[in-house]
MARGU-160380 format. One record per residue: residue number from 1; x, y, z of N, C-alpha, C, O in turn; chain. Coordinates in steps of 0.1 Angstrom, whole numbers. Atoms other than C-alpha are relative to their C-alpha. Layout:
! MARGU-160380
(atom NUM (X Y Z) (X Y Z) (X Y Z) (X Y Z) A);
...
! end
This chain:
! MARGU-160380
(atom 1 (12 -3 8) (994 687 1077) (2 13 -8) (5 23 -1) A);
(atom 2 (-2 -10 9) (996 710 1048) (-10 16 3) (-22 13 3) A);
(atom 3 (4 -11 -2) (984 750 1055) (-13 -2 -14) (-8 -5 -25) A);
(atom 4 (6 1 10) (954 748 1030) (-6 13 -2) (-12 15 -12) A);
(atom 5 (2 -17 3) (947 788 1033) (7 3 -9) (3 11 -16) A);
(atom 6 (-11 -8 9) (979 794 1012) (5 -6 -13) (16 -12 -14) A);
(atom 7 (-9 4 18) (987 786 975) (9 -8 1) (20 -6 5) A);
(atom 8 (-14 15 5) (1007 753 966) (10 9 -2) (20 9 5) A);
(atom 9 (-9 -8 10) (1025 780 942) (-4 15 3) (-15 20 4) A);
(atom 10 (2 -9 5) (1029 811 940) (-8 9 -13) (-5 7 -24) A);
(atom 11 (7 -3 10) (1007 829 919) (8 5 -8) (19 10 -4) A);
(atom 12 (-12 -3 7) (1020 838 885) (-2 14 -8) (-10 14 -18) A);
(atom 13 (3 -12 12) (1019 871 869) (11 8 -8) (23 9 -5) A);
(atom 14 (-8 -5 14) (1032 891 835) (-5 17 2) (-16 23 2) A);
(atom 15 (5 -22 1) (1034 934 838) (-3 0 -17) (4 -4 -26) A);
(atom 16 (6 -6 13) (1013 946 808) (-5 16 0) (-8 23 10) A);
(atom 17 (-1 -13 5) (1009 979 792) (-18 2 -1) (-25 -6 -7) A);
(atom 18 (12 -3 2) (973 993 795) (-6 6 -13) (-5 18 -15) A);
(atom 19 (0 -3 13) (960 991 760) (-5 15 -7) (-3 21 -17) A);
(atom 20 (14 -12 -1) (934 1018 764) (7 17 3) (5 28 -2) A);
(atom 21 (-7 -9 -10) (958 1040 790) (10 1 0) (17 -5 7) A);
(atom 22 (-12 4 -2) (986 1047 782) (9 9 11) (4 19 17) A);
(atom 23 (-10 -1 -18) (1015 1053 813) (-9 -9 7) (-4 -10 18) A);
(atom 24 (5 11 -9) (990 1025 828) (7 -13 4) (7 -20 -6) A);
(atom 25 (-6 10 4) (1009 996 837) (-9 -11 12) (-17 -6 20) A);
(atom 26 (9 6 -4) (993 966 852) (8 -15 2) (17 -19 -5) A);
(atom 27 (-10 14 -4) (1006 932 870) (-15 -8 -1) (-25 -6 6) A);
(atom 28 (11 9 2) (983 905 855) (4 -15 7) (14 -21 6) A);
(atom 29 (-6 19 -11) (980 866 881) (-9 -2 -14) (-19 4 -18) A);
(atom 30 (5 8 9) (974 846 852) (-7 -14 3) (-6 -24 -5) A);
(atom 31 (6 12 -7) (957 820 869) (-14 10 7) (-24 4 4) A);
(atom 32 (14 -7 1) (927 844 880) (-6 9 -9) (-18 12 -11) A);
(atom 33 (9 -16 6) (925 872 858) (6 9 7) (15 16 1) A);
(atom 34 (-2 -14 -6) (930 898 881) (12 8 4) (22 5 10) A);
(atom 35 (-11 -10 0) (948 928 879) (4 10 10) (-5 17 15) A);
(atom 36 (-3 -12 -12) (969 952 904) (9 7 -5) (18 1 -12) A);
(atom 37 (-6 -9 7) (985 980 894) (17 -6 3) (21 -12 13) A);
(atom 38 (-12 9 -2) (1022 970 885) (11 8 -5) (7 20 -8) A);
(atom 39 (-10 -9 3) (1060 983 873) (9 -11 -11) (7 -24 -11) A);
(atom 40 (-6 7 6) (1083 971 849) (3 2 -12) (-2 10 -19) A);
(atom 41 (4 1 16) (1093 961 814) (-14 -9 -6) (-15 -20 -1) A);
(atom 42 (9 5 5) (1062 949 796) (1 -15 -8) (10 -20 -14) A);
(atom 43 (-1 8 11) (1052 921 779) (-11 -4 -4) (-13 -15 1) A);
(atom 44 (13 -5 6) (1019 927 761) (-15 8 4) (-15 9 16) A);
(atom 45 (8 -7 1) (989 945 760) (-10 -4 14) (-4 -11 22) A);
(atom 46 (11 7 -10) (956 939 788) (-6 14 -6) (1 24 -9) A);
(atom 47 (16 -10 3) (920 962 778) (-8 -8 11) (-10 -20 14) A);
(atom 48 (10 0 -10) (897 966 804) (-12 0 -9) (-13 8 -18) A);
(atom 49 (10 0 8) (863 955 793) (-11 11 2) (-10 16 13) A);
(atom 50 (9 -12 -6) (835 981 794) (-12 -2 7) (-23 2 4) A);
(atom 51 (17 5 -5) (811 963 816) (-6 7 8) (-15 1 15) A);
(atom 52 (7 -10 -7) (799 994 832) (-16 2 -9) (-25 8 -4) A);
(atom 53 (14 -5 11) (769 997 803) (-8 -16 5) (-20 -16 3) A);
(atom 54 (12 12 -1) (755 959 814) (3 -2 21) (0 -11 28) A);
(atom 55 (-4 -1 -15) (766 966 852) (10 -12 6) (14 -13 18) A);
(atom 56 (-13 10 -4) (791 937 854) (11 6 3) (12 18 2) A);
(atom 57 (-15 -1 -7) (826 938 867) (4 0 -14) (-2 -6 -23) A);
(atom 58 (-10 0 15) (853 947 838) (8 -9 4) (13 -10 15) A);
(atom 59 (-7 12 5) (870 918 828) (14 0 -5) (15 9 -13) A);
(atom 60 (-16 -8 8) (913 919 816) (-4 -11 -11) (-9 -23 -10) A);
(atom 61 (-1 8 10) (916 909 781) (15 2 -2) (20 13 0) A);
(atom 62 (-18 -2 1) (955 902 775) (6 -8 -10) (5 -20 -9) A);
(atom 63 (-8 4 8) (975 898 746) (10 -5 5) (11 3 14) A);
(atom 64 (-15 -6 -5) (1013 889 759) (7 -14 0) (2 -25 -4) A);
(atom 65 (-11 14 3) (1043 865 763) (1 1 10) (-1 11 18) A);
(atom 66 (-5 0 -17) (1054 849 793) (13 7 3) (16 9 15) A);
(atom 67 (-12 -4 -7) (1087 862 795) (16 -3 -15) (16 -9 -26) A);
(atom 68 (-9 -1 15) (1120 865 772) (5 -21 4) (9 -27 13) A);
(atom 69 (-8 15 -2) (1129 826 757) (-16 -8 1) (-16 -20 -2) A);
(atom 70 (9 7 -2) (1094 815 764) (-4 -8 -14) (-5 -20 -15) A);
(atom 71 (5 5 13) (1081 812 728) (-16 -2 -3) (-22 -8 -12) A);
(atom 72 (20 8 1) (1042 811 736) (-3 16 1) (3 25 7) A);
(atom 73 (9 -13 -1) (1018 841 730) (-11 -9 4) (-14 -19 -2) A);
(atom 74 (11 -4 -5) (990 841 750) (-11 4 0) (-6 15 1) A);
(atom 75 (15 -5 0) (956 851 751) (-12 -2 9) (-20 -12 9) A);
(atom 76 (8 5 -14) (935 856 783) (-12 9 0) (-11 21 1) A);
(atom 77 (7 -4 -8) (904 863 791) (-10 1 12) (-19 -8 11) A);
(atom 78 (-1 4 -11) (892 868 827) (13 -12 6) (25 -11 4) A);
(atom 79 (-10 15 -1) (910 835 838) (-1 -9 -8) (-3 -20 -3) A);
(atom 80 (4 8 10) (906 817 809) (13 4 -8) (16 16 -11) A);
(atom 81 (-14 -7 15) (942 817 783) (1 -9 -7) (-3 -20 -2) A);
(atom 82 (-1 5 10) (947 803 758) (17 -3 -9) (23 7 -11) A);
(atom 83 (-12 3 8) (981 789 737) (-3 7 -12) (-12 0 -18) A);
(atom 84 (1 -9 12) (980 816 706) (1 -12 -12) (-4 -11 -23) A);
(atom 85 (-3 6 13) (994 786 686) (-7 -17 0) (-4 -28 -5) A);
(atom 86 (5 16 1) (968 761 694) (-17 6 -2) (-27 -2 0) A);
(atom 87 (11 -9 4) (938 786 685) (-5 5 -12) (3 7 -21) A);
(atom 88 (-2 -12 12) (925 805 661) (-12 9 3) (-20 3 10) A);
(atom 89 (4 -13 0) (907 839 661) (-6 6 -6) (0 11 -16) A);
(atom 90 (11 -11 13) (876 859 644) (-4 10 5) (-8 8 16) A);
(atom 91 (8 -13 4) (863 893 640) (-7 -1 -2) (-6 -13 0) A);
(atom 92 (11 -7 4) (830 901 629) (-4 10 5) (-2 14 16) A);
(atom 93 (9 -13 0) (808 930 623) (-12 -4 -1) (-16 -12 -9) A);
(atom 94 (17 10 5) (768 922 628) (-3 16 -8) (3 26 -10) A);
(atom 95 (5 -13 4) (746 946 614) (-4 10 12) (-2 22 11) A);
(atom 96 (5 -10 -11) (731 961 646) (10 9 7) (7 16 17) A);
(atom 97 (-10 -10 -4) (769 978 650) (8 -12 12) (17 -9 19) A);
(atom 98 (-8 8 -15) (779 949 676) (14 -6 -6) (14 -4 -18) A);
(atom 99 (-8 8 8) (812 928 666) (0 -11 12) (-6 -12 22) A);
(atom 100 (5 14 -9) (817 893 678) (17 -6 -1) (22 -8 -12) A);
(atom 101 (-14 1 3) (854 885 684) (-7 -17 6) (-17 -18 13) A);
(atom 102 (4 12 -2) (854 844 687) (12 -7 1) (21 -2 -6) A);
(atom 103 (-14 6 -7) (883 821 702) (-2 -16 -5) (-7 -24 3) A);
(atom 104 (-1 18 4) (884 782 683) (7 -4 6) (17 3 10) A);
(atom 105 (-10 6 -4) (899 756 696) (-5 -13 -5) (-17 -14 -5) A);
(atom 106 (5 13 8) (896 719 680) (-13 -3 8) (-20 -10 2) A);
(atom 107 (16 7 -1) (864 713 699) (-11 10 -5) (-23 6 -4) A);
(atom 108 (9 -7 4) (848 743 683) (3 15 8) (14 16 13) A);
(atom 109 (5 -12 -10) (840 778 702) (5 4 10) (-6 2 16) A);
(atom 110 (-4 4 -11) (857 782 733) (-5 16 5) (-10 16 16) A);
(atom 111 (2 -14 -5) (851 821 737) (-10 10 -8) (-5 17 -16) A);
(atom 112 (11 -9 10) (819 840 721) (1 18 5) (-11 20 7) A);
(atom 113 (-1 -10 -3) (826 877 731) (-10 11 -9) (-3 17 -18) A);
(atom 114 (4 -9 9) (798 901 714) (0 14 10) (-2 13 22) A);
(atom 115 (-2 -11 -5) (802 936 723) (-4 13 -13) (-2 13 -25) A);
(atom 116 (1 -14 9) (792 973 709) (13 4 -6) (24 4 0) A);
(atom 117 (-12 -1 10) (815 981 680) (3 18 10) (-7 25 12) A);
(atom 118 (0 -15 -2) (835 1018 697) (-5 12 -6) (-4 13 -18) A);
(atom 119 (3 -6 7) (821 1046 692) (8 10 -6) (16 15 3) A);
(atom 120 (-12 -9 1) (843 1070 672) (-2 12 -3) (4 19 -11) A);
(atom 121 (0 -14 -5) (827 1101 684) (-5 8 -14) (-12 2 -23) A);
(atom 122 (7 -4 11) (819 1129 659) (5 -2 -13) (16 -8 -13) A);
(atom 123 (-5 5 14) (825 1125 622) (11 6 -2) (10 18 -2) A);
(atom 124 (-9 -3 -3) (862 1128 621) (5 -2 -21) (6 -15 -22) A);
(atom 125 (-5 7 11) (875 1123 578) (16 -4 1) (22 -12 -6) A);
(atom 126 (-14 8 0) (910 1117 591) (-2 -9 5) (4 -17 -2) A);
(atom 127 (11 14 -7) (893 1087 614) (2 -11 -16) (-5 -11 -26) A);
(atom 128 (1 10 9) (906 1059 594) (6 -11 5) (10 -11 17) A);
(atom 129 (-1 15 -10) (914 1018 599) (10 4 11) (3 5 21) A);
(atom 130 (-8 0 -8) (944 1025 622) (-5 7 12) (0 3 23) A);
(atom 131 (10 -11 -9) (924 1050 643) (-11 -12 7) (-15 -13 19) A);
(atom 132 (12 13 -2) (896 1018 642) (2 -11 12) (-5 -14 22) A);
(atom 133 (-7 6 -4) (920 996 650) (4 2 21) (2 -3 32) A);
(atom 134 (-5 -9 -15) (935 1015 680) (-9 1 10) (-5 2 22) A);
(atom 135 (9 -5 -13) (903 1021 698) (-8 -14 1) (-19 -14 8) A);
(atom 136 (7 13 -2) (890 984 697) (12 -12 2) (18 -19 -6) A);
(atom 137 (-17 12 -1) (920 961 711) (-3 -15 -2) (8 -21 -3) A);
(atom 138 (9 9 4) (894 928 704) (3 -1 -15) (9 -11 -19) A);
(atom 139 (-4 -2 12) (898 939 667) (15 -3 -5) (17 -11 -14) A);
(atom 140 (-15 -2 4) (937 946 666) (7 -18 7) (18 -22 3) A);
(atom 141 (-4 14 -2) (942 909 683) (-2 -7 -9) (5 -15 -16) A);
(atom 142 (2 10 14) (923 895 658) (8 -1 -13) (12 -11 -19) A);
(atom 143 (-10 -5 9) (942 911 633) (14 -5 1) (20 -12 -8) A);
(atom 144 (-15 6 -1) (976 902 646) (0 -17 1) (11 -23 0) A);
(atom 145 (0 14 -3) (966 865 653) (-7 -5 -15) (-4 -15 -22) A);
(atom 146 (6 4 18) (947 861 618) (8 1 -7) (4 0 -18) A);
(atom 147 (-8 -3 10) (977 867 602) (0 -14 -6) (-4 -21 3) A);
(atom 148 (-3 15 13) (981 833 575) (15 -7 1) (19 -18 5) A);
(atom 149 (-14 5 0) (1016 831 574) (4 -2 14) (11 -12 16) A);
(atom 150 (-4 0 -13) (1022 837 612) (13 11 4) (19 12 15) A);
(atom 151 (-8 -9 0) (1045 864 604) (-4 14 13) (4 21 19) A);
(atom 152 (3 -11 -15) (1026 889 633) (3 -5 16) (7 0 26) A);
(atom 153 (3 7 -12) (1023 863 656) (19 -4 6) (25 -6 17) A);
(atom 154 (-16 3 -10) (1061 855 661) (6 11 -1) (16 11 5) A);
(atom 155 (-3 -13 -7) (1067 892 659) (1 2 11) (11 5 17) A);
(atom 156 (4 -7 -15) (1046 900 690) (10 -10 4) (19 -5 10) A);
(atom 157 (-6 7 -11) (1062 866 704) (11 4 5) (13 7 17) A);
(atom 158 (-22 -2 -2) (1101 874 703) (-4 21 5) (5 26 13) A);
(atom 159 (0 -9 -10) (1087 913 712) (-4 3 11) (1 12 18) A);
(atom 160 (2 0 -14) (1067 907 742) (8 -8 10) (9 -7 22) A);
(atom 161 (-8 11 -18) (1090 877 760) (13 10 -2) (21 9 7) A);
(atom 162 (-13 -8 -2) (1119 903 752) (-5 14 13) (1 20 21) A);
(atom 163 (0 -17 -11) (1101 933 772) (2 13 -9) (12 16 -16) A);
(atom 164 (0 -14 5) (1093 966 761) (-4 8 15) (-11 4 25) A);
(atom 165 (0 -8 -6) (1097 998 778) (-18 6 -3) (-24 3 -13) A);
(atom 166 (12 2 3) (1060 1011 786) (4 16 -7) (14 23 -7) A);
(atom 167 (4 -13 5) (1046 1041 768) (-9 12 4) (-10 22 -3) A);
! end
């Protein structure tokens, strides 16, 4: 009779670079979500969500490749991922300052995420998109996966399954 306390499989996880933190590194099981602190070469991004303002648990959001050779970017949130090339990906801005990043998939909607746009502190005039960019990792996904041609998207691929050194 089969042990039914212990995992068929091994769980499977990808070391990611802490988008927010950097020297953070982070060993994501892709099959729950959750994260424990981790070592290694990288292979994409994870943001901690800021669910301390609605008192929930923070959530990993994770850009990344499975590994060098794989050919799939990813996209996870909590336990939920997604095939990068069987999706597609929106941005908005509402007016009340919120943005609404959104996850399609042929049946419609699969992920509604609305969240407070960052705030970027006091009026800075050097504070421009890349600065925007940088402090919203929701935004900079969308951005690299919205690309038309697909020219970002097999960038990150072939640079996250190769592994980068963290920063």
């Amino acid at each position: 009779m089969p042990d039914t306390d212990k995992p068929a499989a091994p769980p499977y996880e990808v070391v990611l670079q802490d988008y927010d933190r950097h020297g953070q590194i982070w060993s994501l099981d892709v099959t729950t979500g959750v994260l424990t602190p981790g070592s290694g070469r990288c292979h994409g991004f994870v943001h901690l969500t800021d669910a301390s303002q609605r008192g929930d648990l923070a959530v990993a959001a994770a850009l990344y490749a499975d590994g060098t050779g794989s050919g799939t970017l990813w996209l996870q949130y909590g336990p939920r991922r997604w095939d990068c090339s069987r999706v597609a990906v929106r941005q908005a801005s509402e007016e009340d300052g919120h943005r609404l990043f959104t996850v399609f998939a042929t049946g419609g909607p699969e992920l509604e995420l609305r969240y407070p746009a960052p705030d970027p502190g006091p009026s800075d005039p050097a504070h421009g998109w890349i600065d925007t960019v940088a402090d919203d990792f929701f935004l900079w996904a969308a951005e690299r996966l919205g690309d038309d041609g697909g020219t970002s998207r097999h960038t990150l691929t072939e640079h996250f399954g190769g592994g980068f050194l963290p920063a």
